[in-house]
FIDO-563601 format. One record per residue (C-alpha): x, y, z; residue in one letter. Coordinates in nm, 3 decimals. Example, Ala and Ser with C-alpha at 12.3 -4.5 7.8 and 13.67 -1.06 7.14 Angstrom:
<recs>
+---------+---------+---------+------+
:      xx :      yy :      zz : code :
+---------+---------+---------+------+
:   1.230 :  -0.450 :   0.780 :    A :
:   1.367 :  -0.106 :   0.714 :    S :
+---------+---------+---------+------+
</recs>
This chain:
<recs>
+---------+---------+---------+------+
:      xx :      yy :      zz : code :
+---------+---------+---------+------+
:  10.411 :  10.513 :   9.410 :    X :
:  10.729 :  10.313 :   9.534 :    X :
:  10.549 :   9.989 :   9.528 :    X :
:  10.681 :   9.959 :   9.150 :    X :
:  11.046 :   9.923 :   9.023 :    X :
:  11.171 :  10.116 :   8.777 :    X :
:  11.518 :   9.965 :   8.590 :    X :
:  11.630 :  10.212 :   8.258 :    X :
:  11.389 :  10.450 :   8.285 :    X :
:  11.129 :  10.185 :   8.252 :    X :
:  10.793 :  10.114 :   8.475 :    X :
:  10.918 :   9.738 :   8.583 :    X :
:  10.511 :   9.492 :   8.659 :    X :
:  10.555 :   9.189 :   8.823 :    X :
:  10.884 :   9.224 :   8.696 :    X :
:  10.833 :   9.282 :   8.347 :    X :
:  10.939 :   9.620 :   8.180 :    X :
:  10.607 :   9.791 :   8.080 :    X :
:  10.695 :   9.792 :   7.693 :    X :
:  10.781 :   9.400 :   7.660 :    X :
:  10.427 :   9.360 :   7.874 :    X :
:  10.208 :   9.583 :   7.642 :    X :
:  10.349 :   9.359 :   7.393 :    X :
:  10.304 :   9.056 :   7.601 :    X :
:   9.900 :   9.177 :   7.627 :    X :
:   9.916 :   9.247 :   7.274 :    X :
:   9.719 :   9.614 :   7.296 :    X :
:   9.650 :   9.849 :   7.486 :    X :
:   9.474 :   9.967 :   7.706 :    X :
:   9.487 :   9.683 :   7.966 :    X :
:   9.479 :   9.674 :   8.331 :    X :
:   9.795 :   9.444 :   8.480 :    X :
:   9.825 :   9.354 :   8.852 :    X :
:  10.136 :   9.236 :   9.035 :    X :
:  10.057 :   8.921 :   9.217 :    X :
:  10.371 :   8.968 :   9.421 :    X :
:  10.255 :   9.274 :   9.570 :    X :
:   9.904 :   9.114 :   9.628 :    X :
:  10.067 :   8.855 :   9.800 :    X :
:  10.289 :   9.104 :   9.992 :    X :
:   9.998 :   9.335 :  10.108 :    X :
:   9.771 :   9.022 :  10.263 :    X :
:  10.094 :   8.943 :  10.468 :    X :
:  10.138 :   9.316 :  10.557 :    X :
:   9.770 :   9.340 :  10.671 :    X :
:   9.812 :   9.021 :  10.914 :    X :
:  10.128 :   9.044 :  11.080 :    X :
:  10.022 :   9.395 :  11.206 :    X :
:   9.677 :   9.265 :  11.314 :    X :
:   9.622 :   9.015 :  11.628 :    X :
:   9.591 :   8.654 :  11.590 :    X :
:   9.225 :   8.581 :  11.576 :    X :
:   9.145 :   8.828 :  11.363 :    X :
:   8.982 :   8.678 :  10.983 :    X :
:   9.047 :   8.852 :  10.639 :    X :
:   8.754 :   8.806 :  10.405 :    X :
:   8.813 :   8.992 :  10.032 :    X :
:   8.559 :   9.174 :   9.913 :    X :
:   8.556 :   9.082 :   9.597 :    X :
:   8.341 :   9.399 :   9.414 :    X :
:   8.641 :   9.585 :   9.442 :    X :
:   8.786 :   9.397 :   9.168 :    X :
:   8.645 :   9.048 :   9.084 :    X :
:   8.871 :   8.935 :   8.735 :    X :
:   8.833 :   8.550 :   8.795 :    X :
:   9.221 :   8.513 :   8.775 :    X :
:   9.301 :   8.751 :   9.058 :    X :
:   9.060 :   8.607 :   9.288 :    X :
:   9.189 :   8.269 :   9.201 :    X :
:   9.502 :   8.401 :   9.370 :    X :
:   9.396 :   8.582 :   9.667 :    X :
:   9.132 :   8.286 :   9.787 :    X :
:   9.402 :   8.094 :   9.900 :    X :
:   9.540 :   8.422 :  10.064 :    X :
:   9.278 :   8.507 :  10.298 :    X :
:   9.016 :   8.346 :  10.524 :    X :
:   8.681 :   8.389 :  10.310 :    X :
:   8.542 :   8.558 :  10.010 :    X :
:   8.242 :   8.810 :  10.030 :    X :
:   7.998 :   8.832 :   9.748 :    X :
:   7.768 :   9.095 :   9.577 :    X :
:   7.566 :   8.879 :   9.321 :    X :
:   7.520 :   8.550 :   9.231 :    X :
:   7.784 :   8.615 :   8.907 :    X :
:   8.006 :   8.660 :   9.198 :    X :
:   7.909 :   8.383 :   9.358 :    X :
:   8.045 :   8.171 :   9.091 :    X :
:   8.357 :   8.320 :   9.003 :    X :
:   8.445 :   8.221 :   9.410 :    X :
:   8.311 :   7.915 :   9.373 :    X :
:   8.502 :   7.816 :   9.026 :    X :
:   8.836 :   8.004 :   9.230 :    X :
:   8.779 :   7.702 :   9.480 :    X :
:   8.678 :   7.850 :   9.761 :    X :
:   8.504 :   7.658 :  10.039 :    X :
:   8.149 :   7.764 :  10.034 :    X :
:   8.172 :   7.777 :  10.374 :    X :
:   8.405 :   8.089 :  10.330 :    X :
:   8.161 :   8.297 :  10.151 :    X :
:   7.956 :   8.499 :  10.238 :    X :
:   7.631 :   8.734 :  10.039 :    X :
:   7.568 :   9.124 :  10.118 :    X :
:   7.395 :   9.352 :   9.892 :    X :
:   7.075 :   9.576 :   9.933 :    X :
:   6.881 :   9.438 :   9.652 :    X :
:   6.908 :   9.065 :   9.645 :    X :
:   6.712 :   8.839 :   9.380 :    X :
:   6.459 :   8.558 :   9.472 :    X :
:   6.672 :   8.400 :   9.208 :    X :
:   7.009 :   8.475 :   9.381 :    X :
:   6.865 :   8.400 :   9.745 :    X :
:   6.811 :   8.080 :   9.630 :    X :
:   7.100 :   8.019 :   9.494 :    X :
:   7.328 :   8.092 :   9.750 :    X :
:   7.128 :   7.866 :  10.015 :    X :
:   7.163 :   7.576 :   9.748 :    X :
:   7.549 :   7.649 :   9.763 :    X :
:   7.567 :   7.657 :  10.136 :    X :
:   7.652 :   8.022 :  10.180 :    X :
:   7.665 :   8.257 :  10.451 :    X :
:   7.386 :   8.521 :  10.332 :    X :
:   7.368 :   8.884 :  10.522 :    X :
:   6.976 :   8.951 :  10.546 :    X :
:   6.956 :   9.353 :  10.455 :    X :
:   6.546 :   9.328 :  10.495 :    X :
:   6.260 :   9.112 :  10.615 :    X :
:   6.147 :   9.019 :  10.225 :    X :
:   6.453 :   8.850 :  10.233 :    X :
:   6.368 :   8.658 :  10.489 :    X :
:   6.059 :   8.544 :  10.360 :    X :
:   6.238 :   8.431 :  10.049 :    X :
:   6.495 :   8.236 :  10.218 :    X :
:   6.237 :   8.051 :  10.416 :    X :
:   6.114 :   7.950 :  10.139 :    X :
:   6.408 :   7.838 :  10.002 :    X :
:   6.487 :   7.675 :  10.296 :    X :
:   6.219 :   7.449 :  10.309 :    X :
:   6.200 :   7.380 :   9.928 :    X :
:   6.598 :   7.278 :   9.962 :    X :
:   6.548 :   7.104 :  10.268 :    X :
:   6.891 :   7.272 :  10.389 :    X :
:   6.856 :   7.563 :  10.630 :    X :
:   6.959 :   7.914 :  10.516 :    X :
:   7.305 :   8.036 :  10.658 :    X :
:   7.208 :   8.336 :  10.771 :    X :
:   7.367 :   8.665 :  10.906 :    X :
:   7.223 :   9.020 :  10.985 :    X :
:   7.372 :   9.348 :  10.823 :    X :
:   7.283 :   9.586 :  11.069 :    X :
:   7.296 :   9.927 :  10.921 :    X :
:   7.390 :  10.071 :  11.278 :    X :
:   7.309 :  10.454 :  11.484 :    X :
:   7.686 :  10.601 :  11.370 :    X :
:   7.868 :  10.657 :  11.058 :    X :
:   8.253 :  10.618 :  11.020 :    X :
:   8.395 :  10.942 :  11.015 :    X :
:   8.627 :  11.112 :  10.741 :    X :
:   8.531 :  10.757 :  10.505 :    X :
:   8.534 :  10.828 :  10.143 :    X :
:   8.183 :  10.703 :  10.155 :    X :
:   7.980 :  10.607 :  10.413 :    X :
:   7.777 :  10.257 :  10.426 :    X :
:   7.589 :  10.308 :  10.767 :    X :
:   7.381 :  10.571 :  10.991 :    X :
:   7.117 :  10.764 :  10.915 :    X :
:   6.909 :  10.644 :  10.643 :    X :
:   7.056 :  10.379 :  10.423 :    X :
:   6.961 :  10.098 :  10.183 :    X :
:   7.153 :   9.893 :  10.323 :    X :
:   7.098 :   9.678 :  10.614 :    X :
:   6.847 :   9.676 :  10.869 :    X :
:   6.820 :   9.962 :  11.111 :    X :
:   6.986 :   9.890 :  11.467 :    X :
:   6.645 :   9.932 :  11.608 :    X :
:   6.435 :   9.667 :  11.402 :    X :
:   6.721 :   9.386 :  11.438 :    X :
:   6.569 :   9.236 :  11.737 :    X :
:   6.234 :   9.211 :  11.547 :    X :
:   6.429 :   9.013 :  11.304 :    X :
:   6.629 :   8.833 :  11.486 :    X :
:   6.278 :   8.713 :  11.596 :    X :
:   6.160 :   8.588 :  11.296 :    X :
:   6.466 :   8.448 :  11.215 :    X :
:   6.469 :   8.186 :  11.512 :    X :
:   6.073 :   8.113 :  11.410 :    X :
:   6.150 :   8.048 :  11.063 :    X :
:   6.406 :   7.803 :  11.189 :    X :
:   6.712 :   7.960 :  11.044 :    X :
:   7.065 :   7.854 :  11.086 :    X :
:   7.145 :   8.213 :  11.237 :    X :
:   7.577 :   8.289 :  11.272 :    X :
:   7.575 :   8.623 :  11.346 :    X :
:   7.605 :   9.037 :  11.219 :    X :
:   7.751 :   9.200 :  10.966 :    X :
:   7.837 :   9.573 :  11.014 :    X :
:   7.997 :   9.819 :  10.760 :    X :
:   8.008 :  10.169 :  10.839 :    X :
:   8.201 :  10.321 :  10.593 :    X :
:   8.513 :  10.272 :  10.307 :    X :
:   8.830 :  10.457 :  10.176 :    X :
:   8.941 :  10.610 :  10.509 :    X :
:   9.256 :  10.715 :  10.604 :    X :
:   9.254 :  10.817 :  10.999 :    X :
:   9.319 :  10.510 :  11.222 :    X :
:   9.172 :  10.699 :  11.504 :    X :
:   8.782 :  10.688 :  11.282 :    X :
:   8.854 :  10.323 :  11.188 :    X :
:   8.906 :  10.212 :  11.554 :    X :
:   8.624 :  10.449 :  11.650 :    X :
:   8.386 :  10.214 :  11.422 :    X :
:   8.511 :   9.931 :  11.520 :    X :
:   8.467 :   9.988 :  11.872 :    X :
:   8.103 :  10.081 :  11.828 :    X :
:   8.029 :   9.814 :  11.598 :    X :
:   8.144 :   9.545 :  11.865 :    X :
:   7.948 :   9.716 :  12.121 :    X :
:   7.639 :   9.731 :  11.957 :    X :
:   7.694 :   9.361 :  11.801 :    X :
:   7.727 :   9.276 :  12.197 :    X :
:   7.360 :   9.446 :  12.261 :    X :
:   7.189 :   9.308 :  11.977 :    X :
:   7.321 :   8.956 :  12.061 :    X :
:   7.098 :   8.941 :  12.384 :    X :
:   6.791 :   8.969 :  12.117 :    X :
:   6.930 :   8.684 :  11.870 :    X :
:   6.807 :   8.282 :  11.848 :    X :
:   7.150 :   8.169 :  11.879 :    X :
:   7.509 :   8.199 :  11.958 :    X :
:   7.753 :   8.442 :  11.728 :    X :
:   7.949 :   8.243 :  11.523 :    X :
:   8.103 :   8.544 :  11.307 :    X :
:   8.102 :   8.919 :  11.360 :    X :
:   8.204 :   9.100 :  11.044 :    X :
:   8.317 :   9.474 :  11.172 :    X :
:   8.325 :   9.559 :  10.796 :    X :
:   8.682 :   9.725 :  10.600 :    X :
:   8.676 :  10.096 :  10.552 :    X :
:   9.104 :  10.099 :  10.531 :    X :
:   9.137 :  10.341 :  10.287 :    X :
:   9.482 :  10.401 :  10.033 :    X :
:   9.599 :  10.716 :   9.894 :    X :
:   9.499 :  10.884 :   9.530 :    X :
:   9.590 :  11.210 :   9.590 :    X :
:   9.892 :  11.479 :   9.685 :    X :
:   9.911 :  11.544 :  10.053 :    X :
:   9.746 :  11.165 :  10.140 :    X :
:   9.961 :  10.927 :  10.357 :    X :
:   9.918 :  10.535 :  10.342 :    X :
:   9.749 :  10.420 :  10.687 :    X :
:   9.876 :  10.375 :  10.971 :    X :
:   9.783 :  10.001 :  11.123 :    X :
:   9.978 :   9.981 :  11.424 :    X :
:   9.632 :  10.160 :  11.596 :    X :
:   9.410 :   9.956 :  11.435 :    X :
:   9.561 :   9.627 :  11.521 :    X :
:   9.609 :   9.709 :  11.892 :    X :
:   9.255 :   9.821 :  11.927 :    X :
:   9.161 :   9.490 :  11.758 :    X :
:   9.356 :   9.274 :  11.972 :    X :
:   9.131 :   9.442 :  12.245 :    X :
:   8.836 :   9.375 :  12.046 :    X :
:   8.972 :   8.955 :  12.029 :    X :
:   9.013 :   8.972 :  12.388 :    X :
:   8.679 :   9.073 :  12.496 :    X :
:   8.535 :   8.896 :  12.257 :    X :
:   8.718 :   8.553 :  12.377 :    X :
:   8.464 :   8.587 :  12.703 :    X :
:   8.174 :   8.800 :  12.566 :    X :
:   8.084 :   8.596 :  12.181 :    X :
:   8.284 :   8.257 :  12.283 :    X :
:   8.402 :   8.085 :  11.990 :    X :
:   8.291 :   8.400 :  11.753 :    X :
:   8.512 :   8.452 :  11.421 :    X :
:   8.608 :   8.845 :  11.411 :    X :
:   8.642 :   8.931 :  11.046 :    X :
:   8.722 :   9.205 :  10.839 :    X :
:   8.577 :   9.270 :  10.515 :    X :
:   8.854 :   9.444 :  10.266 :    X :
:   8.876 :   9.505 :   9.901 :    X :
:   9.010 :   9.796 :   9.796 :    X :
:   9.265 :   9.797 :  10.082 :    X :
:   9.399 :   9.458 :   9.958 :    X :
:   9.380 :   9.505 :   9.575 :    X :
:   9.384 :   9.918 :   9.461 :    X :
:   9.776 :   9.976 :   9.518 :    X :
:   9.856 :   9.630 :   9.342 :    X :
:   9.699 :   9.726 :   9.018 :    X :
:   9.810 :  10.012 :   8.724 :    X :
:   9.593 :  10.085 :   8.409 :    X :
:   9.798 :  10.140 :   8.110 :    X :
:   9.693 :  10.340 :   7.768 :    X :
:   9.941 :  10.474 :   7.455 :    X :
:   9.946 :  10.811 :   7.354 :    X :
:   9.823 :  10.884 :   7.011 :    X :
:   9.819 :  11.165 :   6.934 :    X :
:   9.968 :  11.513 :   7.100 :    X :
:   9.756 :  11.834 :   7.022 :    X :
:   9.852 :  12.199 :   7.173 :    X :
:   9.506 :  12.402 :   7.199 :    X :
:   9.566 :  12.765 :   7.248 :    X :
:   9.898 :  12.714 :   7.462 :    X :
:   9.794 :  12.399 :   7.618 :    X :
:   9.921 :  12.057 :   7.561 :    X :
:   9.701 :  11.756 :   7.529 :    X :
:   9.831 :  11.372 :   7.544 :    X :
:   9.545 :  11.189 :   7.369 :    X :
:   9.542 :  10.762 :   7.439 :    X :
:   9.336 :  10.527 :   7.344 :    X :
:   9.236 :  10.491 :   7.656 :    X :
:   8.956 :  10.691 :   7.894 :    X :
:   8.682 :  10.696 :   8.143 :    X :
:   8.555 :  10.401 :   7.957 :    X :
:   8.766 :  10.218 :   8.110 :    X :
:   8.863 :  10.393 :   8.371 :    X :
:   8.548 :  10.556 :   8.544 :    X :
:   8.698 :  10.630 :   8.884 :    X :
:   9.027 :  10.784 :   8.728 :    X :
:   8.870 :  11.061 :   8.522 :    X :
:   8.652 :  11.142 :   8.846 :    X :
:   8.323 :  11.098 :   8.781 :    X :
:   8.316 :  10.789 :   9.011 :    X :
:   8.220 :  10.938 :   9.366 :    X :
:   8.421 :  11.256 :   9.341 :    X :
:   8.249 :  11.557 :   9.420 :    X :
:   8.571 :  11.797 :   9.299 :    X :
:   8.782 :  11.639 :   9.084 :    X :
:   9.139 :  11.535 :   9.142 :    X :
:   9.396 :  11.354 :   8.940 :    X :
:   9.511 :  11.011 :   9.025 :    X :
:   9.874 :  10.971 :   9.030 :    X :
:   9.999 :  10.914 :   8.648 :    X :
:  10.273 :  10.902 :   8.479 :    X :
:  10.478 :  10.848 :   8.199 :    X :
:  10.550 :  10.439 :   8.247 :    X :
:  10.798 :  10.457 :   7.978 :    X :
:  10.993 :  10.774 :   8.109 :    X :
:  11.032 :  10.680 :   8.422 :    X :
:  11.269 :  10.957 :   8.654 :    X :
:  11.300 :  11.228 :   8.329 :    X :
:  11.227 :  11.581 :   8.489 :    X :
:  10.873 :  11.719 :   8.435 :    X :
:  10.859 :  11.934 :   8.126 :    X :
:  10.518 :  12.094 :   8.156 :    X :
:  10.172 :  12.075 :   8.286 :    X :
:  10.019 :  11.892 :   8.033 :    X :
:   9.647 :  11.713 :   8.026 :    X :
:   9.593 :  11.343 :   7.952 :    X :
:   9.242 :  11.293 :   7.758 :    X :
:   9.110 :  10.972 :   7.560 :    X :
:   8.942 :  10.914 :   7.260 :    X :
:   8.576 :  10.980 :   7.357 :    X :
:   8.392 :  11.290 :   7.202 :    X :
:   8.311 :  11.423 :   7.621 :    X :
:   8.515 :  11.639 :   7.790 :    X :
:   8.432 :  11.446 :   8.106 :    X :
:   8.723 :  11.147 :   7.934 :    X :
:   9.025 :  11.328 :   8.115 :    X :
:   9.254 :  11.125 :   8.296 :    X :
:   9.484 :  11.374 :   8.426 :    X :
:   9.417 :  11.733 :   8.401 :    X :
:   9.684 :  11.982 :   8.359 :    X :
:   9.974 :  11.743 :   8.550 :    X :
:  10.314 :  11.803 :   8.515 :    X :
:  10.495 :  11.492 :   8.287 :    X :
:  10.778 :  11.450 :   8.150 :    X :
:  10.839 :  11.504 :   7.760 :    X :
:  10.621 :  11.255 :   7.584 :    X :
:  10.628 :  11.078 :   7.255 :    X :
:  10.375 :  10.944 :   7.027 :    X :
:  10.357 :  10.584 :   7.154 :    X :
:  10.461 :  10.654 :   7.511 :    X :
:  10.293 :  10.445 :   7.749 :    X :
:  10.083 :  10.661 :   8.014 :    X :
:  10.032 :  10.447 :   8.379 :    X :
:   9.758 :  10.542 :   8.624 :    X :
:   9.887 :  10.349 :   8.941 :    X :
:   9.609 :  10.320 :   9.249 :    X :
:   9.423 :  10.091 :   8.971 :    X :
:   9.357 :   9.739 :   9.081 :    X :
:   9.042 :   9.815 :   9.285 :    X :
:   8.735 :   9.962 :   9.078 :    X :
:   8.894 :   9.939 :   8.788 :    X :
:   8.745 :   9.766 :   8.443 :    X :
:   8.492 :   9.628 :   8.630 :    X :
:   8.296 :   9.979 :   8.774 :    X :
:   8.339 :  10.143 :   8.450 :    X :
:   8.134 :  10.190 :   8.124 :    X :
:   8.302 :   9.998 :   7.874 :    X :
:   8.053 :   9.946 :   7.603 :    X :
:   7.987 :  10.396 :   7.618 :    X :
:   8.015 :  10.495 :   7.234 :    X :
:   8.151 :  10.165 :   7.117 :    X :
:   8.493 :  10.149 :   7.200 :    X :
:   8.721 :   9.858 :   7.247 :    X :
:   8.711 :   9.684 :   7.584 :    X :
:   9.001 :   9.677 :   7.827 :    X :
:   9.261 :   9.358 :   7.860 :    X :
:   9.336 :   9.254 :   8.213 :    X :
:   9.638 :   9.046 :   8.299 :    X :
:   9.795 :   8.932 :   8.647 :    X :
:  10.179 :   8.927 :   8.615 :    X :
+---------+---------+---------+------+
</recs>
């Protein structure tokens, strides 16, 4: 995790040496993000891509108001999950033409609202449709609309996969040009598709495979549609590494295979915005989630580092968000930064489950009472995709330093 300094054995955030910012926050546990490195990553991400290519952030993957305040600015557009999304990108400033609205459940209520905002809305089902219609003519505006296409592949070796087979989300490949149909005779302002295969994936060669496919079948389905392709989303799936033995991507791939992708696309969808959709790519390595040790217990020969912080907080962490066989995130001791590990130890937090392990028999340095424990890989579902209010605990501080 060299993407943080260290200066006397000290964690350094945004600059900041991790005791003066606990004190700074006031408690702990809190979540702090570096906007530096946000800043840095964004500029990362486009230099190795081709010009033409748009960055929209996703902003599920971690939507605190003040750290989408700072990435709007950073990228091309904003993407959406609810309408309480919708108006934390609105209030960052961000161009309602620069958002856009996926999710497989959408609300009458939130339909509506995002065609009185002027959004771009990805239509996951022919309800939807209906509803927006509606709206439409109600507003006297026409719906912004764009098709997720849940498509015939998957994206291989992803962390979790968002298309093939059957899925809620999107509409199957094969009942797109019925939409696309309806669409034109309801009078729609149709833009274009929306295709996500897959997340958290780590081979270029699978990324580029999806990609590939999802342009190709965007080309197909955009004989069947009312009106020219202003925007093809080809979805995110760049994945970053949690665990021993992962690398960090490789882009150089990805971009060339892009730039191919911008080329054809020049003569095949003239005029046609290529974006893609990223949140945890953008966000996770920016972010650590820090909790203080309070209390150290040794259970028949094994040593326990109890925090006030947990799973509560920190669902994805303690593995019981997605993981299938548990594996520790990478944590240390923030405030013993480059001391020798002294023993395999297990960090645990104050709930009465044994599922509220954060680390689980790790090797750490010698810790204190008061220590400050840091799970780095934090700044993407974070606070936000975790329990807070199980058994009544505190909530978690964020802060962007």
């Amino acid at each position: 995790m060299d993407q943080f300094a260290v200066r006397d054995g000290e964690l350094l955030v945004g600059g900041i040496p991790l005791r003066r910012l606990a004190a700074r926050v006031g408690s702990t546990p809190f979540y702090a993000y570096d906007r530096t490195l946000l800043s840095a990553r964004v500029a990362q991400l486009r230099s190795a891509l081709p010009t033409g290519i748009e960055l929209h952030y996703a902003m599920k993957a971690n939507p605190m108001p003040a750290l989408v305040g700072h990435m709007a600015p950073l990228v091309d557009g904003i993407d959406v999950a609810s309408a309480g999304e919708l108006k934390i990108a609105l209030d960052a400033g961000t161009d309602p033409g620069c958002i856009s609205f996926a999710g497989p459940g959408k609300r009458d209520a939130e339909l509506r609202q995002a065609v009185a905002a002027g959004i771009l809305i990805n239509v996951e089902s022919f309800r939807e449709l209906a509803v927006l219609a509606e709206a439409s003519q109600a507003l006297g505006v026409p719906a912004r609309v764009a098709v997720r296409v849940n498509p015939d592949f998957e994206l291989k070796s992803s962390g979790m996969k968002m298309g093939g087979g059957p899925k809620p989300f999107g509409v199957d490949a094969e009942q797109v040009p019925a939409l696309l149909q309806a669409i034109g005779r309801a009078e729609l302002a149709f833009e274009g598709f929306h295709l996500f295969a897959g997340s958290q994936n780590l081979k270029a060669e699978a990324i580029v495979e999806a990609q590939q496919k999802s342009f190709a079948l965007a080309l197909r389905l955009a004989e069947h549609a009312p009106g020219p392709v202003r925007t093809l989303n080809l979805g995110g799936g760049l994945g970053i590494p949690y665990f021993p033995g992962e690398q960090r991507l490789d882009l150089a791939p990805i971009g060339a295979a892009l730039g191919d992708i911008v080329a054809e696309a020049a003569t095949a969808l003239p005029g046609a915005a290529i974006v893609l959709e990223l949140g945890r790519y953008l966000v996770g390595e920016a972010g650590i989630y820090v909790c203080r040790i309070t209390d150290i217990k040794v259970s028949r020969g094994h040593t326990y580092l109890v925090t006030d912080g947990g799973l509560h907080h920190h669902l994805s962490a303690s593995g019981n968000f997605g993981q299938v066989l548990r594996k520790n995130y990478p944590v240390t001791i923030g405030t013993r930064m480059g001391e020798p590990a002294a023993e395999a130890v297990s960090v645990v937090g104050p709930l009465c489950t044994p599922l509220d392990l954060i680390a689980e028999r790790m090797a750490l340095p010698q810790a204190a009472e008061g220590d400050l424990v840091v799970v780095f890989q934090s700044g993407a579902y974070g606070a936000s995709a975790s329990p807070q209010a199980f058994l009544g605990h505190p909530g978690v501080a964020e802060v962007l330093v």
